[in-house]
N, C-alpha and C positions, 0 to 999 in steps of 0.2 A: 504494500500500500504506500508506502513511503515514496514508494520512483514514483506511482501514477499520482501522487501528491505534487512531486519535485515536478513533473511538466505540466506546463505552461501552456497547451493545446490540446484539440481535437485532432480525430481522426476519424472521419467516416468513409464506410459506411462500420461504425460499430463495433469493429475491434479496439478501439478508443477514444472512448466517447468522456469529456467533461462536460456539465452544464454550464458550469461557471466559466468556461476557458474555452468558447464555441467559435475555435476560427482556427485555421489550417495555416502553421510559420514553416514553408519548405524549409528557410535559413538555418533557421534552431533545432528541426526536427532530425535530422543525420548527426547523431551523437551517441555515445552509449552515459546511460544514467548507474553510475554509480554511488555506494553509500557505506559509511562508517558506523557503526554503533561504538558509542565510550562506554562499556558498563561500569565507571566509575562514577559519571556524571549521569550514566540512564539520558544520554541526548546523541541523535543521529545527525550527523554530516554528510549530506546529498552534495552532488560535483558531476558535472558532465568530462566526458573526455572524449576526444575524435574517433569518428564514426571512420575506419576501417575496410574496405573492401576485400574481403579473402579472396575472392574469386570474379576474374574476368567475365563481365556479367555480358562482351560483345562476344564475348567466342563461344559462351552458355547459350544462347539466344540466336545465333550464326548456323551455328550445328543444329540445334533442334528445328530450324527452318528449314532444315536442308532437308533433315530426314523426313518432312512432313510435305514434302515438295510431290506432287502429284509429275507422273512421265510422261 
């Protein structure tokens, strides 16, 4: 609950959805949300950090066209 706290947006259709926060920031949205707990203090520390690409998302998408290519 914490991360979907920490962002600042929607996302529809409905896989993340806030009331309060009903507007789509391509900008801010490619990040990963991470978070600390102190259990000294019992308080969490939310931080974004850059959003990562593992995998070449033109040569995933290149190839599965290809194989879906009518002869």
């Amino acid at each position: 609950m914490k991360h979907i706290q920490f962002r600042e947006e929607s996302r529809y259709p409905g896989f993340y959805y806030r009331t309060d926060k009903n507007f789509v920031d391509e900008e801010n949205w490619k990040c990963f949300g991470n978070s600390i707990y102190d259990k000294t203090t019992h308080t969490w520390t939310n931080f974004k950090r850059a959003h990562v690409d593992l995998v070449d998302k033109s040569k995933l998408f290149k190839a599965a066209a290809l194989t879906n290519r009518v002869l």
